[in-house]
N, C-alpha and C positions, 0 to 999 in steps of 0.2 A: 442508363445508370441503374446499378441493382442495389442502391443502397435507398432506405426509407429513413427520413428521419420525421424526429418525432419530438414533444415537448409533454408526452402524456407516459408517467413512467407505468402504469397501469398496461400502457401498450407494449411499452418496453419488454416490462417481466413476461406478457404472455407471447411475444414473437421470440425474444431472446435469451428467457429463462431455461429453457434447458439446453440450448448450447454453451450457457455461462458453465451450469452444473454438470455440464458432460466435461471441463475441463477445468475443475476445480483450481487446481495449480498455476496452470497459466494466467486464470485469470481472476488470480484473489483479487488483485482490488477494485476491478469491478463489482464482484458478489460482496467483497467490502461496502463499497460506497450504493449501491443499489437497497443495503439490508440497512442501512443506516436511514438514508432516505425514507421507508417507507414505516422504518420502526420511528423516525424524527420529525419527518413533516421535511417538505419539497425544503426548507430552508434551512435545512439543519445546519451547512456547508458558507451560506450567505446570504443576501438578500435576491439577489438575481434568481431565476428560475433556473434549473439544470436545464437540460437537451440532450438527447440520445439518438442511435440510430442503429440497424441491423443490416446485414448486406447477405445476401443470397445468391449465390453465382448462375441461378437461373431464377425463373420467378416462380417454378413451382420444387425450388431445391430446397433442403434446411438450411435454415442460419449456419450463416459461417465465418462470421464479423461484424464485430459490435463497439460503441464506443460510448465513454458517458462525459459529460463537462457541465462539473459545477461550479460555475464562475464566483470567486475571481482566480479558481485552480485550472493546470493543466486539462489539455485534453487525453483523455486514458483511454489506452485502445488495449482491445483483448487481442487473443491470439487469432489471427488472419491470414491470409496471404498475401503476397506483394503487393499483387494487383487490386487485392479490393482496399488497400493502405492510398494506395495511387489515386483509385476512383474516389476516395474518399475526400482528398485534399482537392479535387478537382469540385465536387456536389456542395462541399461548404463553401469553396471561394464563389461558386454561383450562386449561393443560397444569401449571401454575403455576412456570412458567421464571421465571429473574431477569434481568432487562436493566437494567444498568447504564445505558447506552451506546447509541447507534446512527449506524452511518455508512454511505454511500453516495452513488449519485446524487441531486441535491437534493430531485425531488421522490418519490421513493421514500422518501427518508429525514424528510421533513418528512409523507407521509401519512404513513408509520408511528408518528411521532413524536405526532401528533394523535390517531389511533387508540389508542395505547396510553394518552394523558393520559384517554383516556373510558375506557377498559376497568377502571385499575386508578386511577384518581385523582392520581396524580403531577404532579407540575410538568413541563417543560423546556427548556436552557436552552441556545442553541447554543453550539458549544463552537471550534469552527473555518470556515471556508469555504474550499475548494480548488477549483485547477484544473486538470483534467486534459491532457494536452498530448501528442500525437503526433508525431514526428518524421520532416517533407518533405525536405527535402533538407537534408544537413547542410552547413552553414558555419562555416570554422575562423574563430574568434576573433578579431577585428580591434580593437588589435593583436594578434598572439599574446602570451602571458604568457610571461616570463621560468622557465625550468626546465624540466618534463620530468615525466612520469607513467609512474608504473611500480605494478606490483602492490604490495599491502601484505603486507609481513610478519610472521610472530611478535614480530620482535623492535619492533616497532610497534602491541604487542596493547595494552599498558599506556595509550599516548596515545590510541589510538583509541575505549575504554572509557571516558577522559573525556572525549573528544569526543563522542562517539555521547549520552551525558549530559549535554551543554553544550547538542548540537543538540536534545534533548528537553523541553529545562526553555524553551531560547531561544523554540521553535517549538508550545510549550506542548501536546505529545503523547504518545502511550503513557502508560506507569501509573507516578503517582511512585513514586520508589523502588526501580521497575524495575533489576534487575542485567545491565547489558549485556554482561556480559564474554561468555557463551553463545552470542551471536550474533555476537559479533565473533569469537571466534574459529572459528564455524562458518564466518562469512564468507570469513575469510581461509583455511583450510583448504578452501575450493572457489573459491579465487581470486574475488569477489565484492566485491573490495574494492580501488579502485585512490587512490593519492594521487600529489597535484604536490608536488613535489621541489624546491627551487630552494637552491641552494649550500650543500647538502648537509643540507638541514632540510627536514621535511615540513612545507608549509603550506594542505595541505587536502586531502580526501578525497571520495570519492564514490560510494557501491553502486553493482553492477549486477546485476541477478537472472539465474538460469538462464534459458537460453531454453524458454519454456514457452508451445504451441499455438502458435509465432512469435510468441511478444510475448515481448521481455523490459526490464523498468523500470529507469528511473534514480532512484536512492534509499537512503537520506538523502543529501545533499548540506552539508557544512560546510566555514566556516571561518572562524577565532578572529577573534577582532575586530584582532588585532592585527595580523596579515595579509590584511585586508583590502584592496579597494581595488588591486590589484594584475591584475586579472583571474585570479587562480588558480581561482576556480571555474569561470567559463569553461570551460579549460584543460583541466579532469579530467574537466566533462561532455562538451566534445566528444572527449575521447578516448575515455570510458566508453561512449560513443555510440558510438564507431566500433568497438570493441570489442564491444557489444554486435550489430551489421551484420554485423560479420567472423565472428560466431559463429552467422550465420544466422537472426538474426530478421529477422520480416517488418516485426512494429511495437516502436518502442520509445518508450517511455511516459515521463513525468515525471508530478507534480504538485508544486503551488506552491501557496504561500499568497496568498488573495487579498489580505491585508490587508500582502505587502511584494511595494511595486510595483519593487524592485532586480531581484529573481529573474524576473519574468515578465518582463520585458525584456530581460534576458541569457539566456534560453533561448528568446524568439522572433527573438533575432537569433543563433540558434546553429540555427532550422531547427523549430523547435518548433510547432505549429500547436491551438490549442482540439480540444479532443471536448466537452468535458461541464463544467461545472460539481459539487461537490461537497458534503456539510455533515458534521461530525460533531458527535452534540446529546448532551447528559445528560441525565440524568433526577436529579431532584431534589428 
């Protein structure tokens, strides 16, 4: 087996850190959940300890596959190849890990997903399909939306905690029951949280990550149904977008759901361009 796993993220960043940052794109939300983690403390995610691991296709090659799991989320795998997806679900089922869950690029996430239904007998049973998306040149909003984006604040933590839960249950993601309050207000407390304003009422909001290896992501993205229809999301990603340029990154990321064709058209005509395709599967 040429994968190493580990429970020390100190080991992680220095065997896996620069194959994360050599592929920015593919694998934002590992350089996500890794910069969270060490800017957070090991528990930022949960109570459970994370776990990682790096795979080398010889033992004196560079990393070339890496995954991280912060229980009680998905396992997230970066960009790999089949086979080290394969030997993966084979080192955990002997390691005797639990996998709930598994997300990634499609077909790293679909071998794994195969591999592990022989390893350990399980079902699976796809849970999502996304699209990842890079940002070419940005294009303001045509027409522009009505209002105005500005940072979210405190005093905006209470809406945004049931929004953040509207957008989870809507977009059928993270873990039910999950308490968002933690990261709303982490977010807002490192400015990460921008919403549109229009006559004096917030009518939507939109993440933006740290900038991390020059990539930093657009995400979550809502808004209520009542204010819909209005171009307000537009509105907040391309300004979260430009926001996120103005802060120095090189790429800036979205995903979308493949299954609502509203969003992938309002962010390829905001400048948004395909990388990858995505899947996140259960096990069952």
């Amino acid at each position: 087996m040429n994968w190493t796993l580990s429970s020390s993220l100190d080991d992680f960043r220095t065997h896996a850190g620069e194959f994360l940052a050599a592929h920015p794109a593919e694998n934002t939300v590992l350089l996500t959940l890794v910069h969270n983690l060490a800017q957070s403390g090991l528990h930022v995610f949960g109570e459970a300890d994370p776990w990682f691991g790096w795979w080398r296709p010889a033992p004196d090659a560079p990393v070339a596959g890496a995954f991280c799991r912060t229980p009680p989320f998905p396992l997230r795998l970066s960009a790999m190849p089949p086979e080290a997806a394969a030997e993966l679900a084979t080192a955990l089922a002997k390691a005797g890990r639990e996998v709930p869950a598994v997300g990634g690029g499609t077909v790293a996430a679909r071998t794994f997903a195969e591999a592990w239904e022989r390893e350990t007998g399980v079902a699976s049973a796809v849970k999502s399909n996304e699209r990842l998306y890079r940002l070419g040149e940005l294009t303001d909003p045509s027409p522009l939306p009505r209002g105005s984006v500005r940072l979210a604040t405190e005093a905006e933590a209470d809406l945004l905690v049931d929004w953040f839960t509207a957008f989870v249950a809507e977009a059928e993601v993270g873990i039910p029951g999950e308490n968002h309050r933690p990261t709303v207000e982490r977010r807002i407390a490192r400015g990460g949280l921008h919403v549109w304003e229009h006559e004096g009422r917030v009518v939507s909001f939109a993440g933006v990550s740290d900038v991390i290896a020059g990539m930093s992501r657009i995400g979550p993205v809502y808004t209520p149904p009542q204010h819909r229809g209005h171009g307000y999301a537009s509105g907040v990603v391309a300004a979260g977008s430009a926001h996120a340029l103005a802060s120095g990154a090189a790429e800036v990321l979205l995903y979308t759901d493949l299954a609502n064709p509203t969003s992938n058209s309002i962010y390829q005509k905001l400048g948004y361009r395909p990388v990858e395709d995505c899947v996140s599967i259960d096990f069952v």
